[in-house]
N, C-alpha and C positions, 0 to 999 in steps of 0.2 A: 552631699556637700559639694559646693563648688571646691573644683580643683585644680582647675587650669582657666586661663581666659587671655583672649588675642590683645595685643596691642593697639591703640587707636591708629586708625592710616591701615589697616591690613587689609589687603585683599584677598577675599575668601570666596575660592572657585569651586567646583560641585565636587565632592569625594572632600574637600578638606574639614578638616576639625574648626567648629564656632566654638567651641568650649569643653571645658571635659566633667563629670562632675562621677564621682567618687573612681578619679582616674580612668573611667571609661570617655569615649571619644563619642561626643552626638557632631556628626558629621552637617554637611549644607548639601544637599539634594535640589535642584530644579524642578519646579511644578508650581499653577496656580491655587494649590489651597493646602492647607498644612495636612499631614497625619492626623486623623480624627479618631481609629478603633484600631485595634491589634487586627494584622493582616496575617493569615496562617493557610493551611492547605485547605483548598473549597471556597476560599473568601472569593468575591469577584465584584468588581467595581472600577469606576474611573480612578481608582486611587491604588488598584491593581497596576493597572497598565503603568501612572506615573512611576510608580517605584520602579518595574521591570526595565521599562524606556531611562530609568536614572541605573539600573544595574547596567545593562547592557553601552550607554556611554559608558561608563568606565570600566570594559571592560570584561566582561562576566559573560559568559555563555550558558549555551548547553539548556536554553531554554524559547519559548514563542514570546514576542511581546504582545500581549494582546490583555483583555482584561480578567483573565481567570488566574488564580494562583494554587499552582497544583505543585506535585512533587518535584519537579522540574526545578520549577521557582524557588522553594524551599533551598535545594540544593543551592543554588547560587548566591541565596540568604545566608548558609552556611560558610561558604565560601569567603563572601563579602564581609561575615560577622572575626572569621576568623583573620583576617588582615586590620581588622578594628581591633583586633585582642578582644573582643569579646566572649562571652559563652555563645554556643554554637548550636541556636536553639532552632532554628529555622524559623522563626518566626519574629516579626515587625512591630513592635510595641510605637501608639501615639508617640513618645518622648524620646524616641529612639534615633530620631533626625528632625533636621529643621529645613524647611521648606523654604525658598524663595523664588523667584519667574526667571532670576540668573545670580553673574556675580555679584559681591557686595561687598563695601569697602565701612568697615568700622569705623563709626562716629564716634561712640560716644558708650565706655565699659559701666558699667553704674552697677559692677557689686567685686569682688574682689576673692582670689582663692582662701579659702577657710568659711565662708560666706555660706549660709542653707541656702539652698536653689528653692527662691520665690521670686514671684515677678520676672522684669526684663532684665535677662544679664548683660545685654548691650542694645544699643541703634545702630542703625547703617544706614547706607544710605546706596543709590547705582555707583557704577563704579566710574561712571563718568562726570568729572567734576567741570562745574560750569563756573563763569563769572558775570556776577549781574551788576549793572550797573545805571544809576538814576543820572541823566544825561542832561545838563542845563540846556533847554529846549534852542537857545541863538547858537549849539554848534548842531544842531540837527541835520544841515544839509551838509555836513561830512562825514555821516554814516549811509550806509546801506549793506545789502545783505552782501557777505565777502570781502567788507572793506578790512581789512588787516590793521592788527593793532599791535603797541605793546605790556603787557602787563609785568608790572614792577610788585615782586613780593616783602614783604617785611623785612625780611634779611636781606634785601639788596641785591638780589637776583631777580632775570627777568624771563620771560616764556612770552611766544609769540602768539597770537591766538585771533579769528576771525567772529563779527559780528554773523548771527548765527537767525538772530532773530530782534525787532525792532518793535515797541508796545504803541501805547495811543497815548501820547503827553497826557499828563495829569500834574493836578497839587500837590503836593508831598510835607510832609512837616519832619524835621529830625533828623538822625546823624545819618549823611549818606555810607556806604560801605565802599565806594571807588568812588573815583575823579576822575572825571571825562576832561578832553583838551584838544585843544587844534592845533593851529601856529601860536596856545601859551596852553597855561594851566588853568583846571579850572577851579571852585574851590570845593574843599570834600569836609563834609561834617563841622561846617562853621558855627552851628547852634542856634544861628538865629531866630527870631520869631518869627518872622513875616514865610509867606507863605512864598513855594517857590515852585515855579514848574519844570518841570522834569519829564524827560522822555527815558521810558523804561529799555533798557539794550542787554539782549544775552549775548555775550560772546563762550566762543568754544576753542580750549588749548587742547591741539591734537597732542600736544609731548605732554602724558597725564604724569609722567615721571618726572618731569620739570618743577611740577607744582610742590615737590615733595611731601610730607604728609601735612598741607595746610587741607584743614576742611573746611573752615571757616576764619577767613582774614581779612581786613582792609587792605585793601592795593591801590596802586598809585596805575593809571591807563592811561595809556598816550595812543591819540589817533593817528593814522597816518593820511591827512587828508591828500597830499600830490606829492606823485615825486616824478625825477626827473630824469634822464639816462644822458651819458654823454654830452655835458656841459661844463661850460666854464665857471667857477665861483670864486670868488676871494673875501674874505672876512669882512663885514660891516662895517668895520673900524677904517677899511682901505679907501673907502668911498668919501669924495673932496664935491662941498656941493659948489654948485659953478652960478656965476650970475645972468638974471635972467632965469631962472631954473634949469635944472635934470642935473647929473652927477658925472663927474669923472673921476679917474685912478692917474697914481703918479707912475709912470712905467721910468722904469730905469733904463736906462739907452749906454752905448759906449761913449756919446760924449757927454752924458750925466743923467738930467730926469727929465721929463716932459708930461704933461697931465692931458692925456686920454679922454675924451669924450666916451661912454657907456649908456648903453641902454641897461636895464634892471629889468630880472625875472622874478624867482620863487626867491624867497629869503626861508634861512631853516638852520637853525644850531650856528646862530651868531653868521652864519657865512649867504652871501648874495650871488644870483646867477647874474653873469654880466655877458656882453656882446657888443661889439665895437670895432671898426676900424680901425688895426693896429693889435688888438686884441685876441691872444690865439694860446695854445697849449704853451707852457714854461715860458711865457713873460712873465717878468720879475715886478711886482706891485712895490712899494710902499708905505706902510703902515705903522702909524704914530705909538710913539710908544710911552 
């Protein structure tokens, strides 16, 4: 009988407990192929060695790692069984651990304590969670690889994360799972019929603790196509158009206002980079209210 089982969102490192099932602990072990036959003293095989090489990281001595399992080995089965609370047989039963190539982060529990051990008692997945994202092909030349983004979670938090990898545009039909964006937004899972193209984008959030335990979510992604370092901006609203074209700002003077000739740069969060004659660090703009 199942008796115990992890939480979804858990990360589960080699030596720890996937599940317990009549109160014994079947641990997660590293290796590419499961336990197939009870391992005991004489046995010898590539499935020798995996075990010793998973005793020996965590820990366990007083033995060779190599592929023969002889007394030595046993002993450190004993040892390792006895820290499990197990009986202390010296010997490695198929069902006795679960194998994976590393860590793993619980998806998805699909049976519950009280529950007979059949089938899968959970999924998982690497422990490195990615964001993909179906990219309306007209902001395409604002990605590339390293371009920094930011991803907004369902709860209103956000985590910083770079494009990691870029696919080959294609048609798509149906609800996207992000919304890619430039200088606006773009739209995510509109319903429509018509067919839409879309450029496929991984990005990667190194703060995997950021993400909390979402394993699968719709988010909201903002590119960050330019930015700018040490410039002047003042809010869109400040900008006076002039006749004849281009724009000026109302600067405030000691002996009242005077409207500013500017040149315009990047615009970004309501606010414009300007430069002008007259124009420098804490002048006082103007702005309609």
């Amino acid at each position: 009988m199942v008796t115990w089982v992890p939480e979804e969102g858990r990360r589960i490192e080699r030596g720890d407990t996937v599940y317990r099932v009549d109160q014994q602990r079947i641990p997660l072990l590293y290796g590419s192929f499961p336990l197939y036959r009870t391992l005991r003293s004489g046995s010898e095989g590539d499935d020798v060695e995996m075990l010793e090489k998973n005793l020996r990281a965590l820990g366990y001595k007083g033995f060779t790692v190599d592929d023969t399992y002889n007394s030595a080995t046993a002993e450190a089965v004993k040892e390792w069984q006895d820290d499990l609370n197990r009986e202390e047989t010296g010997t490695v039963a198929a069902g006795d651990a679960v194998v994976a190539d590393g860590a793993r982060r619980v998806a998805d529990v699909k049976t519950s304590p009280g529950a007979a051990l059949s089938g899968n008692v959970l999924s998982w997945t690497g422990t490195q969670r990615i964001v993909g994202v179906d990219l309306d092909v007209q902001f395409e030349d604002l990605v590339g690889k390293g371009t920094e983004v930011t991803v907004e979670l369902p709860d209103n938090t956000t985590v910083r994360a770079e494009v990691t990898d870029i696919g080959t545009p294609s048609t798509s039909q149906g609800d996207d799972s992000a919304d890619g964006s430039g200088s606006g937004s773009g739209d995510s899972g509109s319903g429509g019929s018509d067919d839409k193209a879309t450029l496929p984008v991984e990005l990667t959030v190194k703060d995997q603790k950021g993400l909390g335990r979402y394993q699968a979510a719709a988010v909201q992604v903002t590119l960050k196509a330019e930015s700018r370092k040490d410039v002047l901006v003042v809010p869109v609203s400040a900008l006076v158009a002039q006749r004849g074209g281009g724009y000026a700002v109302e600067v405030v003077t000691a002996d009242g206002t005077e409207y500013r000739p500017v040149e315009l740069g990047m615009f970004a969060d309501s606010r414009v980079e300007v430069s002008g004659k007259g124009i420098k660090e804490g002048t006082v703009v103007g702005v309609p209210k």
